[in-house]
C-alpha positions, 0 to 999 in steps of 0.5 A, spaced: 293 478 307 291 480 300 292 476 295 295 479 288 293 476 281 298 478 275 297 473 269 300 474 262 292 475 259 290 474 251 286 477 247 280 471 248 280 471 255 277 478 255 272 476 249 269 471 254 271 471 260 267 465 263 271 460 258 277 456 260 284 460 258 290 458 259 297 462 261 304 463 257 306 459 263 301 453 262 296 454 269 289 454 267 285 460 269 278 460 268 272 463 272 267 459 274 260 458 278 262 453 283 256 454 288 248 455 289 242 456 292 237 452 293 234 445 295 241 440 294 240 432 295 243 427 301 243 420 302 241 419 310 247 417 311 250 422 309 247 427 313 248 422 319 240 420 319 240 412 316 233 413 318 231 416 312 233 414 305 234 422 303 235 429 306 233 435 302 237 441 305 235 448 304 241 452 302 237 459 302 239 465 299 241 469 306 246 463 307 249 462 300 250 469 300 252 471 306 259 476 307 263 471 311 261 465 306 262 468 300 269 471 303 271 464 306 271 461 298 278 465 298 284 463 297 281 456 298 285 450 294 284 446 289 283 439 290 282 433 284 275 430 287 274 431 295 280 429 299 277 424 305 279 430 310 278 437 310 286 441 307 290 444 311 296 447 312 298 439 314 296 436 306 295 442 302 302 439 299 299 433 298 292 434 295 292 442 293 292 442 285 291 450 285 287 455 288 281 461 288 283 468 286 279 473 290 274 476 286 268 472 288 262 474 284 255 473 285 251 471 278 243 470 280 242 465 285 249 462 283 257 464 286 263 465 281 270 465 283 276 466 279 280 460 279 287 458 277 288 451 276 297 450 276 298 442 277 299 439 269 296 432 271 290 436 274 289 441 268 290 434 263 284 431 268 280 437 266 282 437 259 280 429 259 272 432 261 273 432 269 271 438 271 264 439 274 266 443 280 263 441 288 264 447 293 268 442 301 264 445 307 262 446 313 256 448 315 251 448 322 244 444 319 237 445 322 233 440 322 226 443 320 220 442 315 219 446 311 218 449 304 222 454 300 219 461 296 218 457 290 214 452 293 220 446 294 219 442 300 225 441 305 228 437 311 233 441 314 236 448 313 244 450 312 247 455 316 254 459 317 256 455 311 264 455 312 269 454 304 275 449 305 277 447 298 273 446 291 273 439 288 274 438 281 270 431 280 266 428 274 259 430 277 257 436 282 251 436 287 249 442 285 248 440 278 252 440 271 253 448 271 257 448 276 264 447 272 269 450 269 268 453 262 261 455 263 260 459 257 253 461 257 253 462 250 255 454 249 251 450 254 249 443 253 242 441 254 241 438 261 236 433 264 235 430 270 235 422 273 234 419 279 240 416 282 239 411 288 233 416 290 236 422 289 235 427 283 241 428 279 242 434 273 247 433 268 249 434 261 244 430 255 251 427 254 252 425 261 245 423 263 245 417 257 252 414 260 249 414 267 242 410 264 246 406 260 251 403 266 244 403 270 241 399 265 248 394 265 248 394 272 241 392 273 242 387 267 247 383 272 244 384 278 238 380 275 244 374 272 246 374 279 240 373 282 238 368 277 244 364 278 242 365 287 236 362 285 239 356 282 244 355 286 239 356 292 234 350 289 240 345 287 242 346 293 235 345 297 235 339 292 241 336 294 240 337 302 234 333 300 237 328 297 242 328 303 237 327 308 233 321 304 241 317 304 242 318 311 236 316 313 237 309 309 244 308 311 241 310 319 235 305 317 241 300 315 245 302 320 240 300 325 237 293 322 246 291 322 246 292 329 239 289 330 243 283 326 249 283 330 246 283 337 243 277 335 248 273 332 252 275 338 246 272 342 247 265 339 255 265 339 252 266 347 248 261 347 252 257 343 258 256 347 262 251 347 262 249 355 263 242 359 256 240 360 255 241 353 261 239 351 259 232 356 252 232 352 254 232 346 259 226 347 254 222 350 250 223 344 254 221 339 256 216 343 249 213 344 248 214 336 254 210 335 252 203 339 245 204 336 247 204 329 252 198 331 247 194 334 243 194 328 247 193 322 254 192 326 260 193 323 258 196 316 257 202 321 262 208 317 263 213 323 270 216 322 268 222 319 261 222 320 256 226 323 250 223 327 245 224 322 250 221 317 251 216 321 243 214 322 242 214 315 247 209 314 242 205 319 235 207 315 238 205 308 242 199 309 235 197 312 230 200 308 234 201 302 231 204 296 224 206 299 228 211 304 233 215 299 229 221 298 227 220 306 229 227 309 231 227 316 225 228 321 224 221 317 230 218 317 230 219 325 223 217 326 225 211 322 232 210 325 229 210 332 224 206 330 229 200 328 233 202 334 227 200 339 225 194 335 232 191 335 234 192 342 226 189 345 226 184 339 222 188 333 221 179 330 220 175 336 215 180 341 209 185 341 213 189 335 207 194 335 207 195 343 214 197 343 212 202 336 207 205 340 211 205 347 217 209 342 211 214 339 208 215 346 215 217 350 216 223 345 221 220 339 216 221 335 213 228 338 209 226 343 202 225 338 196 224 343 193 219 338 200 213 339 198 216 347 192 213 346 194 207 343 199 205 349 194 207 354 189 201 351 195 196 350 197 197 357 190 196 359 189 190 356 196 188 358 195 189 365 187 187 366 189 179 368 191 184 375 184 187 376 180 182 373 178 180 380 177 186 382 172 188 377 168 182 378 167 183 385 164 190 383 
């Protein structure tokens, strides 16, 4: 199949042939570089090795230019940016904006193609300033090291290079003189930059821009890695602070059970049984008939608890000498007038029974009012061993 181009020309498109021209009917007709030869970057990934952070590809001169790579460019479609899988006849409605002529050209170390742009958005987007050019293809690589004529060195080679579509983007891999309009009478100065490891030539214009983003970029990088690094130390500070509050309500936790194991204890060993029950009456009982016998019916005990009821006893004997008593004295003095008054504290041996009180514990056992009991007995008791001793 052969292709005819038939455009309605003008007087400057044969003036400069290279620049941009627009036909009577609106297409855009120009006729570009739009590949070359030579070292081309890759990230790793792209190249299906993550291993290596970039792949420099050798594009040489006998591949590039070779009669079946050459001649694939043509009738290629147009596309606007690299579609995510090759055209064909199945999208090329969907992703064509135009397509490349038949006259392919060798200009150096370069390829031009006519091309012919037909799509009106398309043509306003290259108008706007998209229009670099980037050659979709296949191509059979080989791995090996290795370093071009001019002395560049490579990682892998490109070979049976196939055309499937030319892209119009903002920013070709092969560099900013691939694009539409490349009047060589009116080139941009160019500079390269590294991009995320990976050399880019671009126009001055272009190169500033891309800095300036960088820059932005690298500006809120930065911002948000301070702000992690707030974020992190606030955060190890309020962990820490949750940590020491825990370990006091653990602590408090811990001294509230040991509290409540030992009230439940003595609510154990304070419940109410019938022995208990039996002891306690006998005891008020006894406290009641005690006080009774020593200051007779003057005795309140309605209401009264033992204690009370002994300190009625202590200071309607005692009176005023015993009102600041606290009640291990009062008790002492209680059972002290309870003994004399039922073994005749006035008429008797007062002091024997005082000492007999104290050597039988109700004062608490003092060996010294022992001792003092176990004399009186003796003396008491020596009329019964009198003969005895005298006889010895």
């Amino acid at each position: 199949m052969e292709f005819e181009e038939t455009f309605a020309l003008d007087a400057a498109m044969f003036t400069n042939k290279f620049a941009l021209h627009q036909t009577k009917d609106g297409y855009m007709i120009c006729q570009p570089r739009i590949a070359r030869t030579g070292i081309q970057e890759y990230l790793g990934a792209e190249m299906g090795r993550p291993d290596m952070k970039v792949v420099r590809v050798y594009r040489p001169e006998s591949e590039v230019m070779a009669h079946d790579s050459v001649m694939s460019l043509a009738g290629k479609p147009i596309t606007i940016e690299h579609p995510n899988e090759p055209v064909t006849a199945e999208n090329w409605r969907d992703v064509a904006v135009g397509h490349v002529g038949r006259d392919i050209l060798r200009d150096g170390e370069f390829i031009r193609v006519p091309l012919h742009l037909m799509d009106a958005a398309a043509i306003n987007e290259v108008k706007g300033g998209r229009s670099q050019l980037s050659v979709g293809y296949s191509a059979v690589i080989q791995w090996a090291d290795g370093v071009t004529p001019a002395g560049e060195k490579y990682d892998a080679t490109q070979t049976a290079i196939r055309a499937n579509h030319v892209a119009i983007t903002h920013t070709a891999r092969g560099g900013p003189l691939l694009r539409m309009g490349d009047n060589r009478r009116n080139q941009m100065a160019t500079r390269k930059i590294m991009v995320d490891g990976i050399q880019v030539e671009a126009d001055e214009k272009d190169i500033s821009i891309i800095e300036r983003r960088i820059a932005s970029l690298e500006k809120e990088v930065s911002t948000a890695q301070s702000a992690l690094g707030i974020a992190q130390t606030t955060a190890q500070t309020d962990a820490a602070k949750l940590a020491t509050e825990l370990a006091n309500i653990t602590a408090v936790v811990a001294t509230k059970d040991a509290e409540l194991t030992t009230l439940k204890a003595n609510l154990d060993a304070a419940k109410m049984t019938p022995q208990k029950l039996d002891q306690m009456v006998a005891a008020r009982v006894a406290t009641v008939q005690r006080a009774q016998k020593i200051i007779g019916d003057a005795l309140v005990s309605e209401g009264k608890t033992d204690a009370e009821m002994r300190k009625q006893v202590v200071l309607a004997k005692l009176g005023e000498t015993a009102k600041d008593w606290n009640d291990d004295m009062i008790n002492a003095s209680f059972n002290t007038l309870a003994v004399s008054d039922s073994n005749g504290f006035g008429s008797g041996n007062g002091l024997q029974h005082v000492v007999q009180v104290v050597a039988s514990n109700e004062f608490g056992g003092d060996p010294v009012a022992k001792s003092y009991a176990t004399y009186n007995e003796d003396i008491q008791n020596r009329w019964k061993t009198a003969g005895v001793r005298n006889k010895a």
